[in-house]
C-alpha positions as CSV (number, residue, x, y, z in Angstrom):
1,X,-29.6,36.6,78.7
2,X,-33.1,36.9,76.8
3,X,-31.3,36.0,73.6
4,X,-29.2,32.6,74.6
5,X,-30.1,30.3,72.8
6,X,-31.9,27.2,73.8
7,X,-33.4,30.1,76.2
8,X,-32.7,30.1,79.9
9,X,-36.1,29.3,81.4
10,X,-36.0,32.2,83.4
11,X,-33.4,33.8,86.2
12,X,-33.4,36.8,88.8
13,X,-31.4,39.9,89.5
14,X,-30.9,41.8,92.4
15,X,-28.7,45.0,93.2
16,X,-25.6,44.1,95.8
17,X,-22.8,45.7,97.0
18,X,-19.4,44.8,96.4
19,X,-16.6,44.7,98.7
20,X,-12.8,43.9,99.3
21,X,-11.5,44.2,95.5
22,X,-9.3,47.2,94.3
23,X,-11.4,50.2,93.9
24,X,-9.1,52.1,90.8
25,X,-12.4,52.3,88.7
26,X,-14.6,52.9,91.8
27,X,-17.2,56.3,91.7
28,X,-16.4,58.7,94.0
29,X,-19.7,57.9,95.7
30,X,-18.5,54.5,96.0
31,X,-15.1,55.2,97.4
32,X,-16.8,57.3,100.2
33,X,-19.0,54.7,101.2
34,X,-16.0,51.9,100.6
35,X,-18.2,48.9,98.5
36,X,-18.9,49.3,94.6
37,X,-22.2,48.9,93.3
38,X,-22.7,45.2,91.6
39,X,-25.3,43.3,90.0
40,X,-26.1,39.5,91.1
41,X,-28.0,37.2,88.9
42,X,-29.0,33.4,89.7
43,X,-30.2,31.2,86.7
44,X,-31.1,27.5,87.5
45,X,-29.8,26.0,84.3
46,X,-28.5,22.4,83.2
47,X,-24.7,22.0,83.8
48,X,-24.0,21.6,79.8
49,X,-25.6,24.9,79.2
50,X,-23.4,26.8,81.9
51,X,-20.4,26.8,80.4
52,X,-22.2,28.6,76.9
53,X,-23.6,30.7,79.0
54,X,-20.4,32.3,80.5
55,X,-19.2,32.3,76.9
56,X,-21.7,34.4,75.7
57,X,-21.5,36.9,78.6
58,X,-17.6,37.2,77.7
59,X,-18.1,37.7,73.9
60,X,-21.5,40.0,74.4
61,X,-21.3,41.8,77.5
62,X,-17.7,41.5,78.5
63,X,-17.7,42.5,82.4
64,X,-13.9,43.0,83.9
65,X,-15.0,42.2,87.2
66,X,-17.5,39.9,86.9
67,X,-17.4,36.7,89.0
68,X,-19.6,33.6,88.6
69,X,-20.1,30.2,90.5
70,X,-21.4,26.9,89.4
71,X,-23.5,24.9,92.5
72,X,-25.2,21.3,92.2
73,X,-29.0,21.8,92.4
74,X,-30.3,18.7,94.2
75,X,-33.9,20.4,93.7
76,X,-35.7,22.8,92.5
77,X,-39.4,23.7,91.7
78,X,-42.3,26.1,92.2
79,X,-44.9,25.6,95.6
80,X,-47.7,26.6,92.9
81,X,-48.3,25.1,89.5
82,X,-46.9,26.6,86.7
83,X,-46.5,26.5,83.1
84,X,-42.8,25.0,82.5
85,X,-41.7,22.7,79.7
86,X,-40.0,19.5,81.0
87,X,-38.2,19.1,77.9
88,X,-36.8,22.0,78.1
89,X,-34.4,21.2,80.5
90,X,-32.8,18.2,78.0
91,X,-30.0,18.2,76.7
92,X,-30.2,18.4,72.8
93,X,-26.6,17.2,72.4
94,X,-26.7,13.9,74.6
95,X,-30.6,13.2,75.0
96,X,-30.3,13.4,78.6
97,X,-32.4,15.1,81.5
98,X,-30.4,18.0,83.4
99,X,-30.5,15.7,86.3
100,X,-28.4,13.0,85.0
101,X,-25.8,15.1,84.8
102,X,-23.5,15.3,87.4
């Protein structure tokens, strides 16, 4: 995720547990307990650059079971100041802002 290029302006992890989907490469650990260890991650992106995303993950770091979701963001932003780059968030290809994109 560090190396996509334009660079993701930043995302978050957290450890979750997985449940309900065939357990045939499971641990033994996580066959006793009956939910397989996962890993979620959220990155607030413009729509154009989701779809490269996803490709990179496949080509790079191809997960079997991984599962993904796109949502609208109708906002987004920090309670404190911070050092973010506007243009950033433009898309190079079309010249537009990530939130005429719909």
């Amino acid at each position: 995720m560090l190396a996509i290029e334009p660079p993701i302006g930043g995302f978050t992890t957290w450890s979750a547990e997985g449940h309900g989907h065939g357990f045939a490469k499971a641990s033994f650990r996580e066959r006793v307990r009956g939910r397989v260890d996962r890993t979620m991650l959220v990155a607030v992106v413009p729509r154009f650059q989701a779809a490269q995303i996803l490709e990179t993950i496949a080509t790079r770091a191809a997960i079997p079971h991984m599962a993904y979701w796109i949502e609208p963001i109708e906002a987004f932003g920090r309670l404190a100041p911070s050092s973010i780059d506007v243009d950033r968030m433009t898309d190079p290809a079309r010249g537009k802002s990530a939130e005429q994109h719909s």
